[in-house]
C-alpha positions as CSV (number, residue, x, y, z in Angstrom):
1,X,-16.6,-14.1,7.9
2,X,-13.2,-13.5,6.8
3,X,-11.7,-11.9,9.9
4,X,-11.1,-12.6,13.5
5,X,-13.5,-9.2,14.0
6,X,-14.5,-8.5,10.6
7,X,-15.2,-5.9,8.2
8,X,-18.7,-4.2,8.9
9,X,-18.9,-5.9,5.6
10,X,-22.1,-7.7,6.3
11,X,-24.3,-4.4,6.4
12,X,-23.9,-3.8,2.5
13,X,-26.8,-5.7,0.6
14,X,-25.9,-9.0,-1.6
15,X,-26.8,-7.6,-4.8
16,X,-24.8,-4.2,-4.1
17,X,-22.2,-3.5,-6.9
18,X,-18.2,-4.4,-6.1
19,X,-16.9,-1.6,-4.2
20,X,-14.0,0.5,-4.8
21,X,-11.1,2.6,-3.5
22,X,-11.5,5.3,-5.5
23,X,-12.8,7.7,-2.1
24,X,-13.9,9.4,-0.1
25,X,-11.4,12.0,-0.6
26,X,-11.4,12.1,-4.1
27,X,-14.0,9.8,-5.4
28,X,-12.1,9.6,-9.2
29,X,-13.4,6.7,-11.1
30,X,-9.6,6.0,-12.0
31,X,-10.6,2.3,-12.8
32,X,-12.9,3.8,-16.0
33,X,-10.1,6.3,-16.5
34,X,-7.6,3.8,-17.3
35,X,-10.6,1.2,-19.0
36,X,-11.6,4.5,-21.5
37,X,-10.9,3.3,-25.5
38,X,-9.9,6.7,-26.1
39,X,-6.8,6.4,-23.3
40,X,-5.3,8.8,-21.0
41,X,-4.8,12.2,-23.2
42,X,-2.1,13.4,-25.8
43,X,0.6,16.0,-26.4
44,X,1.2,18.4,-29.0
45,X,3.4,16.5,-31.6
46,X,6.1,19.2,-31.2
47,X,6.7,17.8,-27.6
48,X,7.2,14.4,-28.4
49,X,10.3,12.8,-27.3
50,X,10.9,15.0,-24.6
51,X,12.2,13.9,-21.7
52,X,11.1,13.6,-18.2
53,X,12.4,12.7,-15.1
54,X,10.8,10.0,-13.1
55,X,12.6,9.8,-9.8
56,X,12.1,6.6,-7.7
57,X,11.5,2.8,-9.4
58,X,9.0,1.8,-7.5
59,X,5.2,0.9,-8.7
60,X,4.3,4.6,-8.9
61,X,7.3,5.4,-11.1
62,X,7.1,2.3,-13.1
63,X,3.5,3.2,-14.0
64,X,3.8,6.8,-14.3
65,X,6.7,6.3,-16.6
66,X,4.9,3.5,-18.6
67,X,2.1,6.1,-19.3
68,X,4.0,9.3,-20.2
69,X,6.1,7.0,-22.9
70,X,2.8,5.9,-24.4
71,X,1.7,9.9,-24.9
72,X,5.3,10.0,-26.9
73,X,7.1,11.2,-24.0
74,X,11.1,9.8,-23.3
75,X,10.9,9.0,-19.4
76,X,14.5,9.0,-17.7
77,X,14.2,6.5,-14.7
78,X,16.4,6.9,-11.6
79,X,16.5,3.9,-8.9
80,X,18.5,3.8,-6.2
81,X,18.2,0.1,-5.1
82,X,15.9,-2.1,-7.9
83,X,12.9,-1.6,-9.1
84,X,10.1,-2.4,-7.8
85,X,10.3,-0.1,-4.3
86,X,8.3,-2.1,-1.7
87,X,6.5,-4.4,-3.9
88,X,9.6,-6.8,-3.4
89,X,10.0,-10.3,-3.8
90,X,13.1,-12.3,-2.5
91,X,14.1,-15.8,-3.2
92,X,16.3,-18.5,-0.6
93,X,19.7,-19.3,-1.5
94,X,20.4,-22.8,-2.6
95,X,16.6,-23.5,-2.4
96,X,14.1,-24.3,-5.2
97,X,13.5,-20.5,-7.1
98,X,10.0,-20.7,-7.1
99,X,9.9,-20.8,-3.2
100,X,9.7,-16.8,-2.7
101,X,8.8,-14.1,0.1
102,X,6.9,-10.9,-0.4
103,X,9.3,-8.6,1.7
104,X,6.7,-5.9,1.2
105,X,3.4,-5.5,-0.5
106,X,1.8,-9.3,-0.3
107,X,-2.2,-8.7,-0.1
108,X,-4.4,-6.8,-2.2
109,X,-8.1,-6.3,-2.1
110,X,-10.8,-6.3,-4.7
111,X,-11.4,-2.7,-4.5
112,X,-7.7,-2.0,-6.0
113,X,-9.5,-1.3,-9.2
114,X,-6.7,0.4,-10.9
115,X,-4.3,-1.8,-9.9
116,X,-6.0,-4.5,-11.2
117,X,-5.8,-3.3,-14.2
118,X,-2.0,-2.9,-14.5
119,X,-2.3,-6.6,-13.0
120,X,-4.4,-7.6,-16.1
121,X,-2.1,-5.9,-18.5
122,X,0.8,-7.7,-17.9
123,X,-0.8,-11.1,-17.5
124,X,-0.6,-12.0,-13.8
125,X,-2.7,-14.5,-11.9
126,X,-3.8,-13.6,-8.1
127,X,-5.2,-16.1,-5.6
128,X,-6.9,-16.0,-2.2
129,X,-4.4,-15.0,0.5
130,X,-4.6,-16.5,4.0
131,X,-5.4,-13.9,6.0
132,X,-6.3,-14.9,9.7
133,X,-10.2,-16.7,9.6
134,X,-10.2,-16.3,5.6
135,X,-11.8,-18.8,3.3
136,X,-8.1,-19.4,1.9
137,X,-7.2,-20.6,5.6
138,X,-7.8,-23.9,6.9
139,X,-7.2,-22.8,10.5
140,X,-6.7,-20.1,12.5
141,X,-5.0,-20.0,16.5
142,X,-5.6,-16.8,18.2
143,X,-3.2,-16.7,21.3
144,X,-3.4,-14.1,23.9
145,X,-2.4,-13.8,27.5
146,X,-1.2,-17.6,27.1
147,X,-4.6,-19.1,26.3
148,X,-4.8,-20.4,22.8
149,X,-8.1,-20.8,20.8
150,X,-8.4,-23.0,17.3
151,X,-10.8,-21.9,14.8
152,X,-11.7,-22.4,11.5
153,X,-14.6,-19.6,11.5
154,X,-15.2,-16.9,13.9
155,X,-17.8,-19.5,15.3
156,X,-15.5,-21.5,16.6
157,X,-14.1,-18.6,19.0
158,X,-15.4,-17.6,22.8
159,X,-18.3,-15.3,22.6
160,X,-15.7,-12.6,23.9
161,X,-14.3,-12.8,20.4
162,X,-17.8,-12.1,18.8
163,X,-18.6,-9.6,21.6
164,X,-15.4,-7.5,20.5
165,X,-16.8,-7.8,16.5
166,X,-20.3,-6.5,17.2
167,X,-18.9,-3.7,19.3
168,X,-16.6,-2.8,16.0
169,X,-19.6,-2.6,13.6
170,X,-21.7,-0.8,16.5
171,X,-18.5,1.6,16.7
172,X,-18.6,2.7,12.9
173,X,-22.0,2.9,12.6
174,X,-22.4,5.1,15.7
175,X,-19.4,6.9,15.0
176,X,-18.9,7.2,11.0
177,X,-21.9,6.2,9.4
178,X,-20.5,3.2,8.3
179,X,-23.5,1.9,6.1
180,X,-24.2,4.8,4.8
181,X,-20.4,5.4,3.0
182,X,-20.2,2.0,2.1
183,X,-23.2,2.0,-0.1
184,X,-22.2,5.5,-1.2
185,X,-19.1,4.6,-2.4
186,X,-20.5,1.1,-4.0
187,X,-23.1,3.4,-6.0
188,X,-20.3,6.1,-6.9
189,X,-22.4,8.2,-5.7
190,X,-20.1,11.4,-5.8
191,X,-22.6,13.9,-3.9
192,X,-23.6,11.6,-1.2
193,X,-20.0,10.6,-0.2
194,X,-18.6,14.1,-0.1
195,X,-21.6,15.2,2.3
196,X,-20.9,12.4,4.8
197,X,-17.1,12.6,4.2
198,X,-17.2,16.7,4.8
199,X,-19.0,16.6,7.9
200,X,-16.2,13.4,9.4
201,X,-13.5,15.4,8.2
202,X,-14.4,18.4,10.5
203,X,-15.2,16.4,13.5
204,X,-12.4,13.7,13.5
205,X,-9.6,15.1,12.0
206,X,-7.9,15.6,15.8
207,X,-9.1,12.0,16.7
208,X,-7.0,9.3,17.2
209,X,-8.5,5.5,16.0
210,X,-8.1,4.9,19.9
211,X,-9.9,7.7,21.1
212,X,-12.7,7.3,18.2
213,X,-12.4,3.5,20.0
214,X,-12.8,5.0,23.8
215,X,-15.5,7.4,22.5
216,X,-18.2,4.3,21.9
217,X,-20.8,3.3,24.1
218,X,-19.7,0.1,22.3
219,X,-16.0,-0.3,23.8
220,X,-16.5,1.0,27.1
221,X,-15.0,-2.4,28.3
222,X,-11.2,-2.0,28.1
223,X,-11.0,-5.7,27.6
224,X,-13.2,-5.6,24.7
225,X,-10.4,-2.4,23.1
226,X,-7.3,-4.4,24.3
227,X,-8.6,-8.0,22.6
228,X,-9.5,-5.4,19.9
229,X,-5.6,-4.3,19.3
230,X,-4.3,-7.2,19.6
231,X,-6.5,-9.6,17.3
232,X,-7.7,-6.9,15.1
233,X,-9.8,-6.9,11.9
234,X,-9.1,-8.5,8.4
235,X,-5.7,-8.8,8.2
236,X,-5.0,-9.0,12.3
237,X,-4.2,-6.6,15.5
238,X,-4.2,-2.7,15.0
239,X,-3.2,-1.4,18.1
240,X,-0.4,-0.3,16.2
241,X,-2.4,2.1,14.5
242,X,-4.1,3.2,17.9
243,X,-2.0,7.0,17.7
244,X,-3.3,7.4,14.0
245,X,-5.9,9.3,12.5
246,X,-8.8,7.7,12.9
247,X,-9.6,8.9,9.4
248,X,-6.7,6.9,8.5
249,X,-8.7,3.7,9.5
250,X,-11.8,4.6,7.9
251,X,-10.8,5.0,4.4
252,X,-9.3,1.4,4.8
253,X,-12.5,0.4,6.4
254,X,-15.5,1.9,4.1
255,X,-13.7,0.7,0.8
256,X,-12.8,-3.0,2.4
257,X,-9.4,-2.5,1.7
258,X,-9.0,-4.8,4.8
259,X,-10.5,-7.4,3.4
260,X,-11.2,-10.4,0.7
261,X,-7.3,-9.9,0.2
262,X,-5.3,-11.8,-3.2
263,X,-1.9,-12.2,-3.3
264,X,0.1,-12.4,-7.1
265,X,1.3,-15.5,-7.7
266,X,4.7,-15.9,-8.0
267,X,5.2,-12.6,-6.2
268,X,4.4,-9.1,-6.8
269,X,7.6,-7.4,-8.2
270,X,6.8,-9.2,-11.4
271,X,4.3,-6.4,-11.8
272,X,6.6,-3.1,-12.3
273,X,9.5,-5.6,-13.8
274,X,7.0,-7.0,-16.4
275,X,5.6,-2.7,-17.2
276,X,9.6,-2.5,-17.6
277,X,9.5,-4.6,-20.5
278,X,6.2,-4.1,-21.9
279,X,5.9,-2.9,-25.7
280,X,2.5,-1.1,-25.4
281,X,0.5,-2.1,-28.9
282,X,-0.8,1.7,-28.5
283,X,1.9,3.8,-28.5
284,X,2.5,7.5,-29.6
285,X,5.9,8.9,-31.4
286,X,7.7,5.4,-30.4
287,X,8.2,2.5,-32.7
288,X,6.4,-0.6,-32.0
289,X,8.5,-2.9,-29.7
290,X,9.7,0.6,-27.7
291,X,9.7,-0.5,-23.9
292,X,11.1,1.5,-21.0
293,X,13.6,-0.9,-20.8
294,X,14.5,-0.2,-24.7
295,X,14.4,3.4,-23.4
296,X,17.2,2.9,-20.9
297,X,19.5,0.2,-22.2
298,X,18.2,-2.1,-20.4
299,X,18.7,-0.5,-16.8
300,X,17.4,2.5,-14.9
301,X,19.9,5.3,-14.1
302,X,21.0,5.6,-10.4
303,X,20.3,7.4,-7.4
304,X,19.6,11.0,-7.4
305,X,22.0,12.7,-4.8
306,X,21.3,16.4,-5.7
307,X,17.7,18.4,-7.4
308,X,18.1,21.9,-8.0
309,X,15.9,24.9,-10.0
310,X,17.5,25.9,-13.2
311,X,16.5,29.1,-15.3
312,X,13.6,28.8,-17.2
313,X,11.8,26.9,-14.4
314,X,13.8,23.7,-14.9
315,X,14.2,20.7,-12.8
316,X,18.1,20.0,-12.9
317,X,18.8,16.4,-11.5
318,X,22.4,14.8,-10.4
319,X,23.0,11.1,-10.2
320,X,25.2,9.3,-8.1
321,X,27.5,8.6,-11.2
322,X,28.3,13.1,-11.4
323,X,25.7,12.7,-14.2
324,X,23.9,16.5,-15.0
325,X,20.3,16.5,-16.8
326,X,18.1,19.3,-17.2
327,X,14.6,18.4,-17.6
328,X,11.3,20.7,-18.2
329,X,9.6,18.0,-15.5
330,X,9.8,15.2,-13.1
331,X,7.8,13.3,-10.9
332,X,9.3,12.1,-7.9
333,X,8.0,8.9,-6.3
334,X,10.2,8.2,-3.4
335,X,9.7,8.4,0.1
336,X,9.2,12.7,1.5
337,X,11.8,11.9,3.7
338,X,14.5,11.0,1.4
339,X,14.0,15.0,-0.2
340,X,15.0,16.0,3.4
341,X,18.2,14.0,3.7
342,X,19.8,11.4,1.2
343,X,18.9,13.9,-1.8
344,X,20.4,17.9,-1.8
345,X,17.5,19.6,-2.7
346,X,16.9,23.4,-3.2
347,X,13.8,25.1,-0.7
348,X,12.9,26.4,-4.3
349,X,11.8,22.9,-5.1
350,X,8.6,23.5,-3.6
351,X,6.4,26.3,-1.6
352,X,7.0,26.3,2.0
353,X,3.7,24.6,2.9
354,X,4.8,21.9,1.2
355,X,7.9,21.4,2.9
356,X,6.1,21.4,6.2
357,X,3.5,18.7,5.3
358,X,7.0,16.6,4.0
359,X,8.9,17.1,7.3
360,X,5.6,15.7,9.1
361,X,4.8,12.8,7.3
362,X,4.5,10.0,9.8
363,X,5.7,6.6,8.8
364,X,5.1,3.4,10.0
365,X,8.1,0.6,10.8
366,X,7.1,-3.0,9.6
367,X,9.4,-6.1,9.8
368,X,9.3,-9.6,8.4
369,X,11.0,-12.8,8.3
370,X,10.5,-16.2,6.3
371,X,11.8,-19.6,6.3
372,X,11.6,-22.0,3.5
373,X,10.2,-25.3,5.0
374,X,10.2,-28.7,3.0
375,X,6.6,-28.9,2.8
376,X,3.1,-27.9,4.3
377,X,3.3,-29.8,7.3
378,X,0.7,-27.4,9.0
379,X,-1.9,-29.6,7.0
380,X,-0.8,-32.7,9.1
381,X,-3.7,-33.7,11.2
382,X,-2.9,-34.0,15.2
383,X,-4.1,-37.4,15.8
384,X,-5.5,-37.0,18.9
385,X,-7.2,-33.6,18.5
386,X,-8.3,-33.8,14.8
387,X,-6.7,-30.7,14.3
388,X,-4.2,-28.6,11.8
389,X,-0.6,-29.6,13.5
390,X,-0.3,-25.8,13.2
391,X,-2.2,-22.9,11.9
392,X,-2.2,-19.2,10.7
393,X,-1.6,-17.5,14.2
394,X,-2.3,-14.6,16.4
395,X,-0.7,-13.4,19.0
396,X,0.5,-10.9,22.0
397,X,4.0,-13.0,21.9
398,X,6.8,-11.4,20.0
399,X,5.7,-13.0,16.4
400,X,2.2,-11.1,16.9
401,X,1.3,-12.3,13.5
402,X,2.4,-16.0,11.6
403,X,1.4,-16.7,7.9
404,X,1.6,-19.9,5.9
405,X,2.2,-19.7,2.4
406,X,2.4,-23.2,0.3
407,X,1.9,-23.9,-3.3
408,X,0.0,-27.3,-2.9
409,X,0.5,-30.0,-0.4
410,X,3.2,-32.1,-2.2
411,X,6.0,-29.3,-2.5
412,X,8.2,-27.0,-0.7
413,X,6.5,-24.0,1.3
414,X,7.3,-20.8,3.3
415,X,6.6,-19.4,6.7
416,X,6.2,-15.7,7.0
417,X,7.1,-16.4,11.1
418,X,6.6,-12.8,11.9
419,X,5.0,-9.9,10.1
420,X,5.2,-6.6,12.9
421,X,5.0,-3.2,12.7
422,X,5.9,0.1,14.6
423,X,7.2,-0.9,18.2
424,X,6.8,-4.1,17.6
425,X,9.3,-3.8,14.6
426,X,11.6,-1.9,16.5
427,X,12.3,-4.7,18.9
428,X,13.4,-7.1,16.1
429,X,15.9,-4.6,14.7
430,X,19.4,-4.8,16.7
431,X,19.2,-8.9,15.8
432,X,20.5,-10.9,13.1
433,X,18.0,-12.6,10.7
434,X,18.8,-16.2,12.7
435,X,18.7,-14.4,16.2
436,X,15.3,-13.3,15.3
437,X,14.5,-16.6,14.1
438,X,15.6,-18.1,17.2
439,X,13.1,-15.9,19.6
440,X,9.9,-16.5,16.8
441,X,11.2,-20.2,17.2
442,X,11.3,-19.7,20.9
443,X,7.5,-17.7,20.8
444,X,6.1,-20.3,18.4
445,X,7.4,-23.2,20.3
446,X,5.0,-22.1,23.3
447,X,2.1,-21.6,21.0
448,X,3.0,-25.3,19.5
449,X,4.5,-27.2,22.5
450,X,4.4,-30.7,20.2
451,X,5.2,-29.4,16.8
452,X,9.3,-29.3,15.5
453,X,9.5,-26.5,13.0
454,X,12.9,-26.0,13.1
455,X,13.0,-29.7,11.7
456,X,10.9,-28.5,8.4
457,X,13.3,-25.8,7.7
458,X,15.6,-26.2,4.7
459,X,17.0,-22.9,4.1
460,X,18.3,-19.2,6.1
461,X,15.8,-16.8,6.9
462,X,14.9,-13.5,5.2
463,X,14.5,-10.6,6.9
464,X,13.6,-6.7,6.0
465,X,12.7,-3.8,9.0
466,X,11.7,-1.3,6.4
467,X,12.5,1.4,8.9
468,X,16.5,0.5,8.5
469,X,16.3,0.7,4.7
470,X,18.5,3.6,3.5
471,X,16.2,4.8,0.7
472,X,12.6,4.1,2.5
473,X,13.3,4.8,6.1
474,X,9.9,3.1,7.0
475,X,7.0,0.9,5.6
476,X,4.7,3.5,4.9
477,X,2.9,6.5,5.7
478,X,0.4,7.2,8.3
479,X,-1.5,10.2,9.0
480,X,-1.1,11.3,13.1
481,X,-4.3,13.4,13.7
482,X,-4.3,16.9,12.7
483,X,-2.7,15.5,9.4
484,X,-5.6,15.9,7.3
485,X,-4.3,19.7,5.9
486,X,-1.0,18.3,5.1
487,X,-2.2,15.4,3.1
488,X,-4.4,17.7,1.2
489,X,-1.4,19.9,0.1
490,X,0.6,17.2,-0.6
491,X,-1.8,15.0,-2.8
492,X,-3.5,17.9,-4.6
493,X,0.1,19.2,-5.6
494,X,-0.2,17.8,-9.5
495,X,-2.9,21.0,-9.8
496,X,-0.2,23.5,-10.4
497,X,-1.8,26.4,-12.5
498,X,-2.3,28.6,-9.2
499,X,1.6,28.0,-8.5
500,X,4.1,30.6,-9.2
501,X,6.1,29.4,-12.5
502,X,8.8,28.5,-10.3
503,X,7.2,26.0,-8.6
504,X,5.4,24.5,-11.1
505,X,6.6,21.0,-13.3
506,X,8.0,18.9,-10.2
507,X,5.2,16.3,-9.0
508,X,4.6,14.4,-6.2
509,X,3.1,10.5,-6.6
510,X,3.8,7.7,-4.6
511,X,3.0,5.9,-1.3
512,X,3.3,9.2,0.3
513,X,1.2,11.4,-1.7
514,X,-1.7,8.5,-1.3
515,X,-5.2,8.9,0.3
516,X,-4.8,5.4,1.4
517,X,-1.1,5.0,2.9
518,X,0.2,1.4,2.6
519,X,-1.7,-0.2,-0.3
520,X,-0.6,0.1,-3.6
521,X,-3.6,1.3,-5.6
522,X,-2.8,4.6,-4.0
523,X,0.6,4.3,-5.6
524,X,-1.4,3.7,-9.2
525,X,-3.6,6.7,-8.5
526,X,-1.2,9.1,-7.4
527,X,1.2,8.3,-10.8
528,X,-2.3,8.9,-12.8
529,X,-2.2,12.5,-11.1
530,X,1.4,13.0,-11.9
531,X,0.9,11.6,-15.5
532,X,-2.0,14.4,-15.8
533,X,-0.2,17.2,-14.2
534,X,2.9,16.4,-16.8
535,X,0.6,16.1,-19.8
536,X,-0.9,19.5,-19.0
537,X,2.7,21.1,-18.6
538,X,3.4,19.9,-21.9
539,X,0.3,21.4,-23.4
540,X,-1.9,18.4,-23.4
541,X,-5.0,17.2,-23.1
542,X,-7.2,14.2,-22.5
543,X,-10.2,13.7,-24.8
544,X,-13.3,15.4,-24.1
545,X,-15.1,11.7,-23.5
546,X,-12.4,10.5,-20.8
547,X,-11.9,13.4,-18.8
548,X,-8.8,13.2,-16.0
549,X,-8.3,13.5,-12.4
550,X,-7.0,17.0,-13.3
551,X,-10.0,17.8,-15.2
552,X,-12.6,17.4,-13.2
553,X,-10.9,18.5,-10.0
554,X,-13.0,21.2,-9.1
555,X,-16.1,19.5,-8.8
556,X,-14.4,16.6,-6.3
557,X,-11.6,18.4,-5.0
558,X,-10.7,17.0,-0.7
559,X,-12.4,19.1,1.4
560,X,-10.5,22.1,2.2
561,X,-10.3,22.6,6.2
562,X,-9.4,26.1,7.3
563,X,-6.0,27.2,8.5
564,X,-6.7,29.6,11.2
């Protein structure tokens, strides 16, 4: 098992094929989209070199800009901060560079197809990440109500712990038809997962995961729900998530996204810096050695502060510098939020429907801190308990969740000493990196009576709470129930062709505009869609052999709940 309460991972059969996130709401193969010899479509040659707005630096715009300058297209890039949005590595000052911490996105599953891909392109390796009970960690401590367990599988944990698992997998198989998803969507069988995924959609779309959790025979013991929150599955407790959809939780859950987790060596900003300043060998219009860095001089343009409707149906843009371009389209990748406060926008922009489902997008807070430490002293054997001098730890204490990161026993490592989210974020946000230091130092040291981090620690902490970054104003989105109608608006918005012309060649992609909120194969799907929806406003096409997301939309389109 690679979880504290696992995956219901060990109902799918041995042999079944490798599962991916490509559904249930809109099972696109993207992964044999992006794989296809005969790419991702073309534009008439009298639209090459045309240029398009990409709003937002982040993994969506990175890709999405990447693609549409392969089909001959001259993507202008605007980035308030750096590029690379949330997938953001930071180094310690005055300590060795390769010691780094993933601010943001730092595990990724299997079933990223698509972004594996990108990963592939550019050349980057991935390793097991040490998730809580995973094969990549030598130990876990699960600390709750001031009791402290060691374990180095579930095994090794009070029955309560296995008690609380069973009762999970009972839960989604009662509840969701767990089995019957998972096998769906491992077979890509289209019909099968749109039947069971219909039928959910109607029932638990006013469901919170809680309630979903209340409504089992299965949890009827609060102790088993509470133990539940606060140890979780895969990558640790959930009881943040408690007030979200419970569809929410199930599209992480029936594609494993929770699970079997990699993190990119040497962190995983290298990804949209490396599409930067890739020269694509296939590449329309452009001159070999063309790269989207070539494209911009080396740097993106800034911040958008202003995006109006021109005549002709044009998407005007204003940069931070007073800078005016006019542009026949633009795909914006940023946060909703930041279209309802740091940027002027027009109502024009979009249809009023729109704009509701962007006011109500629900976002999580998340806040981290590392230390750089002067080696893995967590590998030290206690020498009169034969175990790890410390571990990979969970807890209801203030840290809730403690990583250990280390390239190899003889070098410098990192501690991620806290990862929290929502109102557990909150309460690290009015202290300093080294206050909050101090009170994880304070929590740990109760946890680990006999062991003298501090004395390990070479270098200041690094700290982000997402939710008090200017241009994200949280970690992610998160679908409260009810939700379900607003995410369908927003992620089918690259189908524009029922759209008045004048509010058509703006598109949504991003974090946001994702299925599956918070992992970053969402942010490669949604810039496919974008990519699609500006091809076809150019007057493009894809070949008849590799058909789009756009194309066959129709056929797979999210079920369509009714308004009334």
């Amino acid at each position: 098992m690679t979880s504290t309460v696992p995956n219901a991972v060990q109902h799918t059969e041995a042999a079944a094929p490798p599962i991916t996130m490509f559904g249930p709401d809109f099972p696109y193969a993207y992964d044999d989209f992006l794989a296809h010899p005969a790419g991702l479509g073309q534009i008439p040659a009298t639209e090459h070199g045309q240029e398009v707005a990409v709003i937002g630096g982040g993994l969506s715009g990175i890709i999405a800009a990447y693609e549409l300058m392969k089909m001959g297209l001259k993507p202008v890039v605007y980035e308030a901060d750096q590029i690379g949005g949330r997938l953001r590595t930071v180094g310690f000052d005055g300590c060795d560079p390769s010691l780094t911490a993933e601010m943001g996105a730092m595990r990724f599953p299997p079933s990223s197809t698509a972004l594996q891909h990108y990963i592939d392109l550019v050349g980057l390796e991935t390793r097991p990440f040490p998730n809580p009970l995973s094969p990549a960690t030598p130990s876990t401590v699960v600390d709750l109500k001031g009791e402290s367990h060691y374990a180095e599988t579930i095994d090794d944990l009070p029955q309560v712990y296995r008690d609380v698992a069973e009762a999970w997998n009972a839960c989604l198989e009662e509840g969701a038809d767990f089995s019957d998803m998972n096998r769906a969507l491992r077979e890509r069988d289209v019909p099968r997962i749109r039947e069971i995924w219909a039928r959910l959609v109607e029932r638990l779309d006013n469901q919170t995961f809680y309630g979903f959790l209340c409504q089992s025979d299965a949890f009827r013991s609060f102790r088993h729900r509470e133990i539940f929150g606060q140890v979780g599955f895969g990558t640790g407790g959930w009881d943040t998530d408690f007030p979200n959809s419970i569809l929410e939780i199930l599209r992480v859950v029936y594609t494993e996204a929770d699970d079997h987790h990699r993190g990119i060596v040497g962190g995983s900003q290298q990804l949209p810096l490396r599409l930067w300043d890739r020269e694509p060998q296939k590449i329309v219009h452009w001159p070999l050695g063309t790269s989207l860095s070539s494209l911009h001089d080396g740097e993106p343009r800034g911040a958008v502060t202003r995006l109006t409707r021109t005549a002709g149906n044009r998407i005007t843009v204003t940069d931070a510098t007073g800078d005016i371009r006019t542009f026949r389209a633009a795909v914006f990748t940023g946060q909703s939020w930041l279209l309802l406060s740091k940027i002027d926008c027009d109502d024009t922009l979009f249809p009023i429907d729109h704009w509701t489902a962007m006011e109500r997008t629900h976002y999580m807070e998340s806040s981290k801190l590392f230390v750089p430490v002067d080696r893995p002293f967590w590998l030290d054997k206690d020498e009169i308990t034969g175990r790890d001098t410390m571990s990979m730890t969970l807890t209801d204490r203030m840290t809730r969740g403690t990583y250990l990161l280390d390239e190899g026993p003889d070098g410098p490592a990192v501690i991620c000493l806290s990862y929290t989210w929502c109102d557990d974020s909150l309460k690290w946000l009015p202290l300093s990196p080294k206050e909050r230091m101090e009170v994880m130092l304070k929590s740990l040291g109760e946890i680990y009576p006999n062991v003298d981090i501090r004395s390990h620690i070479i270098g200041n902490p690094v700290t982000v709470s997402w939710e008090n970054e200017p241009w994200f104003m949280g970690a992610f989105k998160a679908n409260l129930p009810g939700h379900y109608r607003y995410q369908r608006r927003l992620f089918t918005h690259f189908m524009q062709d029922k759209l008045p012309a004048d509010k058509r060649g703006l598109f949504l992609a991003g974090d946001d505009i994702s299925w599956t909120a918070g992992w970053a194969e969402g942010a490669v799907q949604t810039a496919l869609n974008a990519v699609w929806g500006v091809m076809h406003q150019f007057g493009g096409a894809t070949d008849a052999t590799n058909p789009g997301p756009g194309d066959v939309f129709d056929e797979i389109a999210p079920v369509e709940l009714p308004e009334d």
